[in-house]
C-alpha positions, 0 to 999 in steps of 0.5 A: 518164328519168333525172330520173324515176327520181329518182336525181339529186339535182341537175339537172347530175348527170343527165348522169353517171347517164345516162352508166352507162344509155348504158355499160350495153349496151356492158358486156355486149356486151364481155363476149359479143361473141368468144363470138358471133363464134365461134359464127357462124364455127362455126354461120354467121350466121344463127342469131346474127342471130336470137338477137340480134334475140330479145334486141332484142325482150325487153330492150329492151322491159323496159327501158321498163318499169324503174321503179327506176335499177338495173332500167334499167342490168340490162335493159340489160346483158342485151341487151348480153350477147346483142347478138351481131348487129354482128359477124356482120352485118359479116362477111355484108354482105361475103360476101353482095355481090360484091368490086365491091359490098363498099364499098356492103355494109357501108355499109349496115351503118353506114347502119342502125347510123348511121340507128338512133342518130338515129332511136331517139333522135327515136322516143324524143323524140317518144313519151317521156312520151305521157301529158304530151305527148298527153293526149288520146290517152294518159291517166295512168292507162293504161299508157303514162301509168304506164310514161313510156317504155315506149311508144318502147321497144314501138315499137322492139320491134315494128320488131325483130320485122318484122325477127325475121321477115324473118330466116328468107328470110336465105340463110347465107352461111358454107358448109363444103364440107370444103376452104376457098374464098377469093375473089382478094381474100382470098386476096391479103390472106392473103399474111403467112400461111405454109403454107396450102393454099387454093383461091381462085375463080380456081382456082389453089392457093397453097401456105399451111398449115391456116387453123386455124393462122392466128393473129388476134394477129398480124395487124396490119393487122387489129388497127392498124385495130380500134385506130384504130376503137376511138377513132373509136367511143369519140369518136362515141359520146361526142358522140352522149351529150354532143348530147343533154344539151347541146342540153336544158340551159339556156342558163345552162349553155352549151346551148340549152334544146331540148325532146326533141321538137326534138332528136328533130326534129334527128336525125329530118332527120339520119337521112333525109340520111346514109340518102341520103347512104350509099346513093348518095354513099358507095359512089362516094365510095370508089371514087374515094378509097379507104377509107383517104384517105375516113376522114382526109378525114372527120376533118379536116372533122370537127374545124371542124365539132365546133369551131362546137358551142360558138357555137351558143348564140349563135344562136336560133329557126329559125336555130339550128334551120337551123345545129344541123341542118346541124352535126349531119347533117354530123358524122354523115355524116363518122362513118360516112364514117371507120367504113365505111372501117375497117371495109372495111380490117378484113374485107379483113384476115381470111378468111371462116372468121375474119371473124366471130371478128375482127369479135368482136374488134374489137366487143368491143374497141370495146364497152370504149372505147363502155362508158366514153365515155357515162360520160366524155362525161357526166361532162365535160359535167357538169363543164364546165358548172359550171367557171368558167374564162377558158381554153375556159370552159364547152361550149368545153372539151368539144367542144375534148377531142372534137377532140383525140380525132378528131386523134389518130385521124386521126394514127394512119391514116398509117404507120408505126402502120396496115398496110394489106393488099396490095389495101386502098389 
């Protein structure tokens, strides 16, 4: 889209503009992101899911119809602004389901966010440019021919709708009922908090102040997990915008010439296996390891296998296809093995009434690391495959940088920098 829009005046210069498209969105989620948490700790969940879902279908739609660079980023920025839906749906995946079937609830949610970030780009993959790749169907003077990617964007929209609808049977999950009620859970995990009185199922009263008083700030089991998911995040989002570019570019380059169809392909499978994989392996997966030692499991595999990126080059035809597949199931799967498990630790940290204001704040704060890693991931890329060197030449380098970041994140989730709540282990 970026070639298209003709803002590029090299071919190794796509990657950096396309890396501004990519940090659009996160710009404005950042900027709206608490805002939204508050509003759904004060009015519950559902009325931000919906409003958010609207946005889906509006901007995203427009985005396919942006003729000029700047119409692109814009449209993009303005369904950040009212992407209000990641924090709310965290904190309701985990009230809606019982304490046993929390793990398996916001595996869900990185399930959808994890399938939505391999499947949008296959959709865009196959139906981008219809007219070039489906003369038969698409004719250039038809709308689709005229607005290029306008038909994988109305695809998307017309999912946000069937799901915009399915909101209204969503049962809310935030109730005021004029006293706080805290499962156990909860309850044990409030225990830094002084002076509150709260009534938990098991009917007993701890003597704790108002809840209105707690102080998110200084809550550091929330925030040491929000520090370390903000690198996670800024890593897979910086892979997931180098993946793409890398496997289009030349040969010549260090990638592997791909067509958008294959890629689309690749991420297609990918997107099938971590559904499978998050729906009946991640839930006894935790069970058995904890959110904790689950997430540094997964970032130590994860460094070997972003590590073999770089040789795939050497490959070709239906083995590269086979190698590049497995790769990229794999590190998918390891991502959202890591982020499921922080974000398990960061709803066990807060109680109901804060949940969707802290995980505002820890998506705003992600927003920011999501914002700068498409430019970044882009930018290195582009840099990469012009520097001439003898040390990492090429790819080499940038998939060497994307393992420093996964090894200082799996640094962090030892002590003394990550708190654990009481019953997180």
């Amino acid at each position: 889209m970026v070639r298209d829009l003709q803002i590029a005046k090299r071919a190794e210069d796509i990657g950096f503009y396309a890396g501004f498209v990519g940090a659009a969105f996160m710009f404005g989620r950042t900027l709206t992101s608490v805002f939204w948490g508050v509003v759904a700790d004060r009015y519950g969940r559902k009325p931000v899911i919906i409003t958010s879902i609207l946005a889906v279908i509006i901007f995203n739609a427009l985005f396919g119809l942006s003729r000029t660079f700047w119409m692109a980023i814009t449209t993009r920025v303005l369904l950040g602004l009212f992407s209000g839906l990641l924090g709310p749906v965290k904190a309701y995946a985990s009230e809606v389901c019982r304490k046993e079937h929390q793990a398996l609830g916001l595996s869900l949610v990185s399930t959808s966010r994890g399938i939505g970030f391999i499947v949008g780009p296959a959709i865009g993959g196959l139906l981008a440019q219809p007219a070039e790749k489906y003369p038969n169907i698409f004719s250039e003077e038809s709308l689709f021919g005229r607005f290029p990617y306008f038909l994988p964007c109305l695809c998307i929209s017309v999912i946000a709708v069937l799901a915009f609808i399915a909101c209204f049977w969503l049962p809310e999950t935030l109730h005021f009922h004029g006293e706080l009620k805290l499962d156990d859970g909860a309850v044990d995990n409030l225990e830094s908090f002084e002076n509150c009185s709260v009534i938990g199922n098991s009917g007993k009263t701890d003597g704790w102040s108002s809840v209105s008083k707690m102080s998110l700030l200084k809550n550091w089991p929330l925030f040491s997990t929000i520090i370390i998911y903000c690198i996670f995040s800024f890593n897979d989002t910086a892979y997931s915008e180098i993946f793409s570019l890398w496997a289009e570019s030349s040969v010549k380059y260090g990638g592997l010439s791909f067509s958008s169809q294959d890629v689309g392909a690749v991420l297609a499978i990918t997107g099938i296996g971590l559904f499978v994989f998050q729906l009946f392996v991640y839930p006894y997966l935790d069970k058995a390891l904890g959110p904790v030692a689950s997430s540094r499991m997964a970032a130590i595999m994860s460094i070997p296998v972003l590590a073999c990126y770089s040789f795939m080059s050497n490959f070709s035809g239906f083995v590269l296809m086979l190698i590049l597949t497995c790769a990229s199931l794999m590190k998918n799967i390891l991502s959202i093995t890591i982020i499921t498990g922080l974000n398990i630790l960061q709803n066990n940290a807060v109680a109901q009434n804060q949940r969707a204001l802290a995980n505002g704040i820890s998506v705003t704060a992600m927003s920011i690391f999501k914002a700068v890693a498409p430019a970044v991931g882009g930018t290195m890329l582009s840099w990469a495959q012009k520097r001439k060197a003898s040390f990492l030449p090429g790819v080499q380098m940038v998939f060497f940088l994307l393992n420093v970041g996964c090894f200082l994140g799996l640094l962090l989730t030892f002590k003394p920098f990550l708190a654990l709540p009481r019953k997180a282990t």
